[in-house]
Backbone as XML, in Angstrom:
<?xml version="1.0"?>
<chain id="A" units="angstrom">
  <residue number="1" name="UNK">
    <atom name="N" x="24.176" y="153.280" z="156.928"/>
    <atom name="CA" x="24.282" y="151.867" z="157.123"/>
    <atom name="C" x="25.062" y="151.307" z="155.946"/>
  </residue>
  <residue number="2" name="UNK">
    <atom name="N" x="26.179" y="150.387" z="156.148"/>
    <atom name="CA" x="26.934" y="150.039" z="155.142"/>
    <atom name="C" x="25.968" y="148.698" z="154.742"/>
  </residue>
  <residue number="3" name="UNK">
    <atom name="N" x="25.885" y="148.489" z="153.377"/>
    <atom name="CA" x="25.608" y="146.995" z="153.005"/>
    <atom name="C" x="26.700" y="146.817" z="152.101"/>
  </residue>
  <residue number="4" name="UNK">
    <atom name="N" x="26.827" y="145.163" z="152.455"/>
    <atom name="CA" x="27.860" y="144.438" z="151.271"/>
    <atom name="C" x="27.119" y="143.615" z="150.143"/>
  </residue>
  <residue number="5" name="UNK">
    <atom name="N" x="26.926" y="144.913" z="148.817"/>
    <atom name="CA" x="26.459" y="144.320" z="147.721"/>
    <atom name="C" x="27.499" y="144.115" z="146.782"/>
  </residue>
  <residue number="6" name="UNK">
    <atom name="N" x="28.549" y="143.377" z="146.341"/>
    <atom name="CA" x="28.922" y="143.335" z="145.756"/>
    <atom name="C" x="28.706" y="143.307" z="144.272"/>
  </residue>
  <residue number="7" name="UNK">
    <atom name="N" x="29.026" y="144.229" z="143.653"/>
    <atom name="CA" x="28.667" y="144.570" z="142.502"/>
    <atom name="C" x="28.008" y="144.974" z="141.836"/>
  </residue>
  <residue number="8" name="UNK">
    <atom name="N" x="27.213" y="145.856" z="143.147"/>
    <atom name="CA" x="26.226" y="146.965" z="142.706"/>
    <atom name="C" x="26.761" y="148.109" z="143.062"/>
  </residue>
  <residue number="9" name="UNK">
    <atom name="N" x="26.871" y="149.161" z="141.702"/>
    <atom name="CA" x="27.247" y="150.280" z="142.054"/>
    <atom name="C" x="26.243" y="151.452" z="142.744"/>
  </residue>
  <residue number="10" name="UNK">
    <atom name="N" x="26.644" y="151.991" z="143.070"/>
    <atom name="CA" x="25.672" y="152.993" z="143.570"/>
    <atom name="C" x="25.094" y="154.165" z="143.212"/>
  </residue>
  <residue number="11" name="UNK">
    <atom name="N" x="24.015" y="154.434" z="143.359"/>
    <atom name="CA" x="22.770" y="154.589" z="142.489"/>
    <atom name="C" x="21.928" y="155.298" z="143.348"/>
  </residue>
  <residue number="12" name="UNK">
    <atom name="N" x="20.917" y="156.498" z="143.188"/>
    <atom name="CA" x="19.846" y="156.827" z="143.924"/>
    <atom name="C" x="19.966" y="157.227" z="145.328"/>
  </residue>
  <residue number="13" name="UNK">
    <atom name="N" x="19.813" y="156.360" z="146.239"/>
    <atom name="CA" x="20.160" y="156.330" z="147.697"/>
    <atom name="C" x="21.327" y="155.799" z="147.897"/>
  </residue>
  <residue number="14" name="UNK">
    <atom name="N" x="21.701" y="154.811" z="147.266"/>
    <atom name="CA" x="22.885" y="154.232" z="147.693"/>
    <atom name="C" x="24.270" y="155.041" z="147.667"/>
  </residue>
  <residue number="15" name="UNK">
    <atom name="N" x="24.986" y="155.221" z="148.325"/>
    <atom name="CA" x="26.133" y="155.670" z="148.051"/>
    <atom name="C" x="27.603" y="155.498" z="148.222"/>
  </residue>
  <residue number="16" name="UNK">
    <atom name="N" x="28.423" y="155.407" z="147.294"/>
    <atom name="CA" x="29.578" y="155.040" z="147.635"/>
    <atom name="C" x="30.408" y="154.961" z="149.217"/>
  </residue>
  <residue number="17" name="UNK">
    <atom name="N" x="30.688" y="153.240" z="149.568"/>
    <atom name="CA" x="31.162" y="153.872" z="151.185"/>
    <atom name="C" x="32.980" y="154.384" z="151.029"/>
  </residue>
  <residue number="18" name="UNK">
    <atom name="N" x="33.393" y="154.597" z="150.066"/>
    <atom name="CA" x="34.353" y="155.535" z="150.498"/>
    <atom name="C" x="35.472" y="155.213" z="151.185"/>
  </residue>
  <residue number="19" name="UNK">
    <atom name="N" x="35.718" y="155.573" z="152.515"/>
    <atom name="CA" x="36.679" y="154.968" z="153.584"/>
    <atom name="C" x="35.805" y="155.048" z="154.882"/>
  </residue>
  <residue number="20" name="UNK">
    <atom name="N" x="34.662" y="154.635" z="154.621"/>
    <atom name="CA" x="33.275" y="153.939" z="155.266"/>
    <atom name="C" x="34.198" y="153.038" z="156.232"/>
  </residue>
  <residue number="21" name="UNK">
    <atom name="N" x="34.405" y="151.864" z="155.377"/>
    <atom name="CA" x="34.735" y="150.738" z="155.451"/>
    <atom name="C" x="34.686" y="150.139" z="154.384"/>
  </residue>
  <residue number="22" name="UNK">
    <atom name="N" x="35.970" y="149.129" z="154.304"/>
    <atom name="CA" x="36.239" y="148.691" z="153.041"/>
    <atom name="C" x="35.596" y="147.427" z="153.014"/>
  </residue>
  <residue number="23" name="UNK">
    <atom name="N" x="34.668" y="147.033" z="154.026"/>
    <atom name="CA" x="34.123" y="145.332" z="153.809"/>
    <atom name="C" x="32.733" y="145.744" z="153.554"/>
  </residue>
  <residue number="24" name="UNK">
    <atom name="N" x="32.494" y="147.099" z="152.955"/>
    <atom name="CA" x="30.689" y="147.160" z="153.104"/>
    <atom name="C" x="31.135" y="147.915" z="151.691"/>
  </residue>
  <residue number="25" name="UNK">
    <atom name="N" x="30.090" y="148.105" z="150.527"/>
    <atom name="CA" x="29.871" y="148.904" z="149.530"/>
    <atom name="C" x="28.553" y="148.522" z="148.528"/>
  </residue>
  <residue number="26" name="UNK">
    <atom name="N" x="27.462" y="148.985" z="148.359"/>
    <atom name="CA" x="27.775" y="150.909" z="148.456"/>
    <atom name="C" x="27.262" y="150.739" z="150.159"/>
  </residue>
  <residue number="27" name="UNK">
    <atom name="N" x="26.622" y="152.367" z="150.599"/>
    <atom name="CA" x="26.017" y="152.627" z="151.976"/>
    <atom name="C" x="24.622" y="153.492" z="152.000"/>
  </residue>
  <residue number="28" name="UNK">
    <atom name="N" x="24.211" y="153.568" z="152.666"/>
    <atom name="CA" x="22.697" y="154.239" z="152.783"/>
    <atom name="C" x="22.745" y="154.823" z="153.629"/>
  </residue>
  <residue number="29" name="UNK">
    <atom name="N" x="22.643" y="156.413" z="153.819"/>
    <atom name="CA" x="22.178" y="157.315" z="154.973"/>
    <atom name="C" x="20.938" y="157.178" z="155.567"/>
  </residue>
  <residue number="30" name="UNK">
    <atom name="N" x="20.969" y="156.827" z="157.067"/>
    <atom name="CA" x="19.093" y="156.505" z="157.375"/>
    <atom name="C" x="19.071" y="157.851" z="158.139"/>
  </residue>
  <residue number="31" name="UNK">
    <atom name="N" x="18.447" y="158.080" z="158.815"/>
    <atom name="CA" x="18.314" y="159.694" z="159.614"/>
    <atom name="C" x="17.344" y="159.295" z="160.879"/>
  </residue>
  <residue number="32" name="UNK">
    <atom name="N" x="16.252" y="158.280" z="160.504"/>
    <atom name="CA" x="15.569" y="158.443" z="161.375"/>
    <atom name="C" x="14.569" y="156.772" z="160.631"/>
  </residue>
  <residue number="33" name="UNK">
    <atom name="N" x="13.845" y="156.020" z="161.925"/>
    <atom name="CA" x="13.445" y="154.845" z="161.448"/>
    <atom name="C" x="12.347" y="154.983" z="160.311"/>
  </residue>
  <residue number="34" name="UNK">
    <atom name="N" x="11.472" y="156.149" z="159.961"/>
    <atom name="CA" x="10.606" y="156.039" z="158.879"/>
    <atom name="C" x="11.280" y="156.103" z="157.674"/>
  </residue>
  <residue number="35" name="UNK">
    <atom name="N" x="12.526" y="156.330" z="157.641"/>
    <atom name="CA" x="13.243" y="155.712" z="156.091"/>
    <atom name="C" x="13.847" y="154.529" z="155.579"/>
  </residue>
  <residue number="36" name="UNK">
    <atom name="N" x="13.252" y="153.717" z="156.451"/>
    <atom name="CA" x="13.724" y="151.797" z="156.288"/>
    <atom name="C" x="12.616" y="151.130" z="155.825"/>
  </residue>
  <residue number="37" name="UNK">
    <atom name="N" x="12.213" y="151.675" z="154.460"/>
    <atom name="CA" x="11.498" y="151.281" z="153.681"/>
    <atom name="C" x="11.308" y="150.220" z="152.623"/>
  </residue>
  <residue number="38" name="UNK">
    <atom name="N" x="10.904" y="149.735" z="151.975"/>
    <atom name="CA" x="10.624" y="148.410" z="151.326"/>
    <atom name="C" x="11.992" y="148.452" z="150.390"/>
  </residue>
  <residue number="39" name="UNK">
    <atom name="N" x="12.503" y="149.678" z="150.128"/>
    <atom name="CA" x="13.898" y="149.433" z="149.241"/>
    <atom name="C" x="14.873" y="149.370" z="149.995"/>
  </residue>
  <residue number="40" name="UNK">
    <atom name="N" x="15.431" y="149.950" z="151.192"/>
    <atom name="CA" x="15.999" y="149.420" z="151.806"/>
    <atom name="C" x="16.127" y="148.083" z="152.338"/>
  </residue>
  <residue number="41" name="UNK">
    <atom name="N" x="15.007" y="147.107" z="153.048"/>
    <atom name="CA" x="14.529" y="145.975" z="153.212"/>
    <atom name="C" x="15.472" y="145.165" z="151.656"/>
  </residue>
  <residue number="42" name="UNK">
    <atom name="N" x="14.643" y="145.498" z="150.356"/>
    <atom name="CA" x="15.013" y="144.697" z="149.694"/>
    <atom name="C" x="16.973" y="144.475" z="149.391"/>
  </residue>
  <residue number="43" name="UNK">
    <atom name="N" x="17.355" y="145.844" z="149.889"/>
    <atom name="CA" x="19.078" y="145.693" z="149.429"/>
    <atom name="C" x="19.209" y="144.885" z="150.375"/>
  </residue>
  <residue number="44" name="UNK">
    <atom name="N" x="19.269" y="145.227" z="152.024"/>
    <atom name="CA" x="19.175" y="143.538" z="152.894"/>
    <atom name="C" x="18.884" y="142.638" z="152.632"/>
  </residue>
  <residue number="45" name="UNK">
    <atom name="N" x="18.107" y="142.069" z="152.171"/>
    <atom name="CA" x="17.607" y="140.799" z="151.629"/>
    <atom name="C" x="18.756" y="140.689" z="150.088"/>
  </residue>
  <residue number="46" name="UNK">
    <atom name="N" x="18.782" y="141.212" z="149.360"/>
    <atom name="CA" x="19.981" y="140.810" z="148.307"/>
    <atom name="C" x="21.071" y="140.350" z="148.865"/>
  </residue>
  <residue number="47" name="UNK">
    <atom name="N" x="21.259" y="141.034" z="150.449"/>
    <atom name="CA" x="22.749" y="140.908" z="150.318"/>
    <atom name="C" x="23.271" y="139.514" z="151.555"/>
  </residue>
  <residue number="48" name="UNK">
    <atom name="N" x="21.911" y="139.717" z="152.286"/>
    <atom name="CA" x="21.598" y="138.384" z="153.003"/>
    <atom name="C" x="21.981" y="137.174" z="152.007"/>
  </residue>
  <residue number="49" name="UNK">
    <atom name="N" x="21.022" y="137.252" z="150.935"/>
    <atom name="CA" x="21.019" y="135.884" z="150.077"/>
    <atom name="C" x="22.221" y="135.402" z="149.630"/>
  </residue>
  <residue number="50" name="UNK">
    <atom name="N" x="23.078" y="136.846" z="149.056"/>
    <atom name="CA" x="24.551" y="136.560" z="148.706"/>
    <atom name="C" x="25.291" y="135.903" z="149.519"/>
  </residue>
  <residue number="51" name="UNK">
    <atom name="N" x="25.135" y="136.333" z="150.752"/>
    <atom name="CA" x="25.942" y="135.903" z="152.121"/>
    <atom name="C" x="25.975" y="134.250" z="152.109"/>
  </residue>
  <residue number="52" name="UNK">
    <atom name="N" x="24.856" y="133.941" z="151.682"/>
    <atom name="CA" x="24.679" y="132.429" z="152.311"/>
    <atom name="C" x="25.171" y="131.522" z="151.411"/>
  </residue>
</chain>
């Protein structure tokens, strides 16, 4: 899943999107829905807030 955090590099889970797409960076590999966990949630919500 690409998120657009601007100006967070990537770190841990996150990972560089590469030639992902150039309007999303970093990205998160999910595999399956029990890994959309409270840290994931929270990079959505960062990047929601930015948005607005």
């Amino acid at each position: 899943m690409g998120i657009q955090l601007r100006g967070v590099d990537p770190y841990g889970r996150l990972e560089a999107s590469g030639s992902f797409n150039s309007r999303v960076s970093p990205r998160v590999r999910i595999g399956e829905l029990g890994e959309v966990d409270v840290e994931i949630v929270g990079w959505l919500r960062e990047a929601y807030d930015a948005a607005g």
